[in-house]
C-alpha positions as CSV (number, residue, x, y, z in Angstrom):
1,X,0.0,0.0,0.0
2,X,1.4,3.5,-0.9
3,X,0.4,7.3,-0.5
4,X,0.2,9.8,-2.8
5,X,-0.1,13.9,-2.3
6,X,-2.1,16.0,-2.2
7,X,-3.9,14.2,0.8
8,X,-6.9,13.5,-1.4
9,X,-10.1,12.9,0.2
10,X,-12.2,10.9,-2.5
11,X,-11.1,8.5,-4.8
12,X,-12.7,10.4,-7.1
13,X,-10.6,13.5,-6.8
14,X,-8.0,11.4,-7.1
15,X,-9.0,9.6,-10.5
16,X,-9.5,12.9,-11.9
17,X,-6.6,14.8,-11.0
18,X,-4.5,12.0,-12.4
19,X,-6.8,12.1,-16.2
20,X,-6.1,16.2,-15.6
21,X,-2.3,15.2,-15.9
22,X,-1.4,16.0,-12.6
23,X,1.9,13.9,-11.7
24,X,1.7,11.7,-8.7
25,X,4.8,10.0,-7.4
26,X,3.7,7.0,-4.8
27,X,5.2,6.2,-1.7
28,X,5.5,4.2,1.7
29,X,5.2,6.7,4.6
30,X,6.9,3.9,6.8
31,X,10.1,3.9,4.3
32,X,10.2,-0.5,4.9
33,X,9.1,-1.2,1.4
34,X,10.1,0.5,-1.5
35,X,7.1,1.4,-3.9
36,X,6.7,-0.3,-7.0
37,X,8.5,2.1,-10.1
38,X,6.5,0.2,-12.9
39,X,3.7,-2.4,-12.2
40,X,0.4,-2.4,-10.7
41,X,0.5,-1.1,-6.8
42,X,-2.9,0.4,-4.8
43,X,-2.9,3.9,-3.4
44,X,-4.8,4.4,0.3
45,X,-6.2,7.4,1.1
46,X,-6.8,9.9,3.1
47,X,-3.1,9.7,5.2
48,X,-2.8,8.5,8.7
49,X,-4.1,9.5,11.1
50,X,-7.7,9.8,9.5
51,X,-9.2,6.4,8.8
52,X,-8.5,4.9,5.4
53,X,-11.5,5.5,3.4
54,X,-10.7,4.6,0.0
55,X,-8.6,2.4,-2.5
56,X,-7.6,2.4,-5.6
57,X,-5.6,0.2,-8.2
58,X,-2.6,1.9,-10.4
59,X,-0.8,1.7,-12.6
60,X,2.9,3.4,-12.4
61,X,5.2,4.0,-15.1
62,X,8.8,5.2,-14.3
63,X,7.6,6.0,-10.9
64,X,4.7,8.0,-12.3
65,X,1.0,7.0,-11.5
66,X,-0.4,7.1,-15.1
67,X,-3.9,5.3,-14.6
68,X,-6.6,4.1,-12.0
69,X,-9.1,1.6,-12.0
């Protein structure tokens, strides 16, 4: 599981900030587990310490989120 920011607070913001072009660059807030660079990872939000509300699947490209089921 990785982050992204902004601290988005829908899924949907999320999903259409990414098909707006806006660059995301995932990460792991604990710094244990390297994030994927290309594959298929999933993206939690909003941050700790607020509850996890949503999820989504991505795909990253060169360290780049490029799309989101």
């Amino acid at each position: 599981m990785a982050y992204v920011d902004p601290n988005y607070k829908s899924k949907r913001e999320f999903i259409d900030a990414v098909k707006a072009g806006v660059k995301h660059y995932p990460y792991n807030p604990s710094g244990m587990f390297p994030v994927e660079q290309n594959g298929c990872i999933t993206i939690e939000g909003p941050h700790y310490p607020k509850p996890h509300k949503w999820y989504a699947q991505c795909y990253v490209e060169h360290g780049v989120v490029v799309k989101v089921k």
